[in-house]
C-alpha positions, 0 to 999 in steps of 0.5 A: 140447722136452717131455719125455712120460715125466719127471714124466707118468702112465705108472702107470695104463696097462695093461701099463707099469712106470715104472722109473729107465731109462723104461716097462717095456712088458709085453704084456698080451695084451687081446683082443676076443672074441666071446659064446662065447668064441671069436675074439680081435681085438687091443684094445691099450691107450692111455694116456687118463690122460696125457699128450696133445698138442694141437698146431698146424702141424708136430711131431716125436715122438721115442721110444727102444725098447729090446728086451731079448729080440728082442720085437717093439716098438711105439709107438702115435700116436692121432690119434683113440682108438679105439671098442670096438662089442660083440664089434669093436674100430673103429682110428679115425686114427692109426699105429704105428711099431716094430721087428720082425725088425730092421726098422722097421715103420709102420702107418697107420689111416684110421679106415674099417677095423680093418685098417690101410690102409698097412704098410710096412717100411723097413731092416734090421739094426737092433739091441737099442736103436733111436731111431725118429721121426715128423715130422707135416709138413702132410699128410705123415710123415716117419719116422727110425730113429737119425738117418736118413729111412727113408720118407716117406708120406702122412699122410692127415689121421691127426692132422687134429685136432690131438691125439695120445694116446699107446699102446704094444705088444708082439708075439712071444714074449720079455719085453718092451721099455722105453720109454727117451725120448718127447719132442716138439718143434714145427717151424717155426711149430708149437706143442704144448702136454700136456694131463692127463686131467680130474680125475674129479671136478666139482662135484654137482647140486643136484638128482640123481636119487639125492639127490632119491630119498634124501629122501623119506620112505622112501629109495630108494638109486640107483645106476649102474655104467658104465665109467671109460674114456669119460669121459676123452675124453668131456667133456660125458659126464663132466659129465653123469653125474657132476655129476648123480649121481656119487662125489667120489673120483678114479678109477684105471685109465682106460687103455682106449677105448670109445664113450660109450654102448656101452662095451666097456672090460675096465676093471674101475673102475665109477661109482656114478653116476646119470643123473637123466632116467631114460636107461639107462646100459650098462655093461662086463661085464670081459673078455669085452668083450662090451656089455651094458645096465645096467638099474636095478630103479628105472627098470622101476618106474612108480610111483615119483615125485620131485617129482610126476613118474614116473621110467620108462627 
């Protein structure tokens, strides 16, 4: 059995507290809201640092929810992150499960609406500190609530792809809940393995736009702000933009989705990065989660050369 909590990163995602007793779950209220402010789509956070299972076969996933006040408490089972598109927040596969009003309740996204394509509740009476379940069997999910089979459902290929990130949220009116145990454990002939988030930092080109432009004779300093979160999922981008032109250190907070090319992430940790073909990189513009595109004043300029060569967007 692997334990996600002992010894993983919790530190970075938005509304959690690591205290002796597990994750202190905070709501921090994130929503999606349109250019004029109105509007207010949920956008809950998902924990991208750490910790992620890669698994094959069948798994089971085990959590304690400890309500303090009557909160409404749920974990979150990303098969897939989800995609922020401007001012809409596309739920790609994966579930929820929790307890409100004392009962539990299960949500399952099939990644063709924002809106879950099943919610169910099962039992009633369930108290302050409750231990909830999720078995992936094949195409079926098994769900127990302190030690009981509440429901089978179909599963519906949510963890098709064999990865589960990890979320949490709070709903209602009290103060929260704590996330006493996560552990996973393979079934049958199932295996599982963690994996950490990439370490923001790889090796420099030798060649990146912003080195190349620092060399001539008169300087030019370049630079592009983008998002931290789609990196984390993003590979290939990663390497691409920071190999190419981005900072040494290591990034904090990286707790949010969003697509690699619309980022709409409140996560305020920018780059200075600069993607050496000239491709305009946008960038998040905060709260308002609404996407813009950064621009350079460099790329609108046709007479600036490297290498014999025109650097336009």
């Amino acid at each position: 059995m692997t334990d996600l909590i002992e010894g993983r990163d919790w530190a970075h995602f938005a509304g959690a507290k690591p205290t002796r007793s597990g994750v202190r779950i905070t709501r921090p209220d994130r929503r999606i809201t349109q250019q004029d402010g109105s509007g207010g789509q949920p956008n809950p956070p998902v924990n991208l640092r750490r910790p992620r299972l890669a698994f094959r076969g069948d798994i089971r996933i085990e959590a304690r929810l400890t309500r303090l006040d009557g909160t409404d408490a749920y974990l979150r089972l990303y098969g897939e992150t989800p995609v922020v598109y401007d001012e809409w927040r596309q739920e790609r596969r994966g579930v929820r499960i929790g307890v409100a009003g004392g009962r539990v309740r299960f949500d399952r996204w099939d990644g063709d609406s924002d809106k879950p394509a099943m919610t169910r509740t099962f039992g009633k009476g369930f108290g302050q500190d409750v231990r909830l379940a999720v078995e992936v069997r094949g195409n079926r999910l098994v769900l127990e609530a302190d030690g009981h089979i509440v429901g089978t459902v179909p599963g519906r290929d949510v963890f098709g792809h064999g990865r589960i990130w990890f979320g949490a949220d709070t709903q209602g009116s009290g103060d929260g809940w704590t996330l006493g145990e996560l552990r996973a454990v393979p079934l049958s002939r199932g295996r599982l393995s963690v994996r950490d988030a990439p370490g923001l930092k790889v090796p420099r080109s030798t060649d990146a736009l912003r080195d190349l432009a620092a060399d001539l004779q008169h300087p030019i300093r370049l630079g592009t702000a983008l998002a931290a979160g789609p990196l984390i999922p993003q590979h290939l981008g990663q390497r691409l933009l920071l190999a190419d032109g981005g900072p040494q250190e290591e990034l904090g907070r990286t707790d949010h989705p969003a697509h690699p090319l619309r980022s709409s992430s409140p996560d305020p940790t920018t780059l200075g990065a600069c993607h050496h073909d000239g491709n305009q990189i946008p960038t998040s513009d905060g709260e308002t989660t609404s996407s813009t595109t950064f621009t350079p004043t460099w790329c609108s300029s046709p007479n600036i050369g490297v290498r014999s060569s025109t650097t336009t967007c």
